[in-house]
C-alpha positions in Angstrom: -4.3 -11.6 17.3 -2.8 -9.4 14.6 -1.5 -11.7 11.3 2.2 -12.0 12.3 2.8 -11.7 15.5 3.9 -14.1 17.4 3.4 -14.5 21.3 6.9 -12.8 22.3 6.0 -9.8 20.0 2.9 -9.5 22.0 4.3 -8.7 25.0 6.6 -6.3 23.5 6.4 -2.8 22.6 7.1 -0.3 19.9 8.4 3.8 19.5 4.9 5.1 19.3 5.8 7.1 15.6 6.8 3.7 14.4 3.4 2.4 15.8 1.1 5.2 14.4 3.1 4.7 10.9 2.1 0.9 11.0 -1.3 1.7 12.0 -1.9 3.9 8.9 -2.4 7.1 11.4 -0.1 9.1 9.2 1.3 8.2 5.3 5.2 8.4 6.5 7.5 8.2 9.5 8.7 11.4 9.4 5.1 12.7 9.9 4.3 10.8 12.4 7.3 11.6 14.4 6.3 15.6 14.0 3.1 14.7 15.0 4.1 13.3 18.3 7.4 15.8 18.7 4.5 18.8 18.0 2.0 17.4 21.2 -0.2 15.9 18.9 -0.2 12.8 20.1 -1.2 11.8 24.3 -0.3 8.4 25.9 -2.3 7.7 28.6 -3.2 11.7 29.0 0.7 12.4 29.0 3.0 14.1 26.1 5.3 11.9 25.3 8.5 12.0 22.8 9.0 10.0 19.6 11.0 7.5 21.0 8.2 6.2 23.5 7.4 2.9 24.0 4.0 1.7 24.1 2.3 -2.0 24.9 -1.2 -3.0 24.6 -3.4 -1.3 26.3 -2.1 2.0 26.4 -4.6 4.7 25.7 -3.7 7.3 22.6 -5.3 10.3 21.8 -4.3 11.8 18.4 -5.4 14.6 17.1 -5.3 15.7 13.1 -6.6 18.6 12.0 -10.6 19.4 13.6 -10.1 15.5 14.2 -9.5 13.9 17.5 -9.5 10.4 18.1 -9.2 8.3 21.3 -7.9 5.3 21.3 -7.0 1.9 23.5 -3.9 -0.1 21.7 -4.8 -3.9 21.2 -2.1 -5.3 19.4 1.4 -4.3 18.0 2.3 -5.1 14.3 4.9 -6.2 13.3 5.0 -4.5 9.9 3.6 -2.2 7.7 0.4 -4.3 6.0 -2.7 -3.4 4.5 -5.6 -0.9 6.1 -7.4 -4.1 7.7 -4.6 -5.6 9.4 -3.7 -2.0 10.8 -7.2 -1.3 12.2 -6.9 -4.8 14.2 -4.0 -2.9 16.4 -6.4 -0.5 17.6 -9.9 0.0 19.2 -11.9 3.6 18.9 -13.5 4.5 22.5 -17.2 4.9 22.2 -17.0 8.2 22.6 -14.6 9.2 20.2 -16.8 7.0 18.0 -19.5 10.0 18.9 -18.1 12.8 18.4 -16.3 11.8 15.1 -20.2 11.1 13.7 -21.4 14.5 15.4 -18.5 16.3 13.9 -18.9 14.5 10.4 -23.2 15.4 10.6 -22.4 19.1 11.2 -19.8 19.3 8.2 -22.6 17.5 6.1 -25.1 19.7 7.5 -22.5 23.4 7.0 -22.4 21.7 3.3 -25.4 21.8 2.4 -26.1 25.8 3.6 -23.2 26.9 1.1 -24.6 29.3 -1.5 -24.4 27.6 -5.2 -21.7 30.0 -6.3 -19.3 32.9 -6.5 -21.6 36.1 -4.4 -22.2 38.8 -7.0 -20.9 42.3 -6.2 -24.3 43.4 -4.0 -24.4 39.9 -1.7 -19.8 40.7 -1.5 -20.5 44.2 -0.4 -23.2 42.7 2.5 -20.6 40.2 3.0 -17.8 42.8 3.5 -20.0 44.9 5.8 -20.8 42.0 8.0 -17.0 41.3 8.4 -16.0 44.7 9.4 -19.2 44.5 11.9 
């Protein structure tokens, strides 16, 4: 049980931007609201509007940026609070869990095959010829 909530509020629900605001999903409101408005956001494999209302258990997926995440809803807040009370309203589905690490090994891995600087003008022209095929 989240810090705050009392057993009415449990049983209750919440607009989902309000919800993904709580939960730290997004720094503002506003963002999350353009987030859901834009068909960012899924509820239970649906689009959904701003103004949705969702309860425990209800399945999210969100997706930011490269990022998607899939999420089950375990508890609604009843404020704003810190990161670790926000993480207790949610539960990441093992295999969004999976991908996230895949995804994060790759980008580690793309990283570390950069060249060390700016290409001087023989490795730009190769560059430039590759590009135009």
């Amino acid at each position: 049980m989240v810090a705050g909530m009392s057993e009415q509020q449990r049983g209750a629900g919440l607009r989902i931007d309000k919800w993904l605001w709580c939960a730290r999903f997004f720094k503002s409101r506003a963002l999350a609201t353009q987030a859901v408005a834009g068909g960012l956001v899924h509820v239970n494999a649906e689009r959904v509007k701003p103004s949705r209302t969702i309860h425990v258990d209800d399945r999210l997926e969100i997706t930011r940026e490269d990022l998607r995440l899939e999420i089950v809803v375990t508890a609604i807040p009843v404020r704003r609070g810190p990161a670790a009370e926000a993480r207790g309203c949610y539960a990441e589905t093992p295999a969004s869990i999976e991908a996230r690490e895949r995804r994060q090994a790759q980008a580690r891995m793309a990283a570390s095959t950069a060249p060390p600087g700016r290409p001087d003008k023989h490795a730009r022209r190769a560059l430039r010829g590759l590009r135009r095929g």
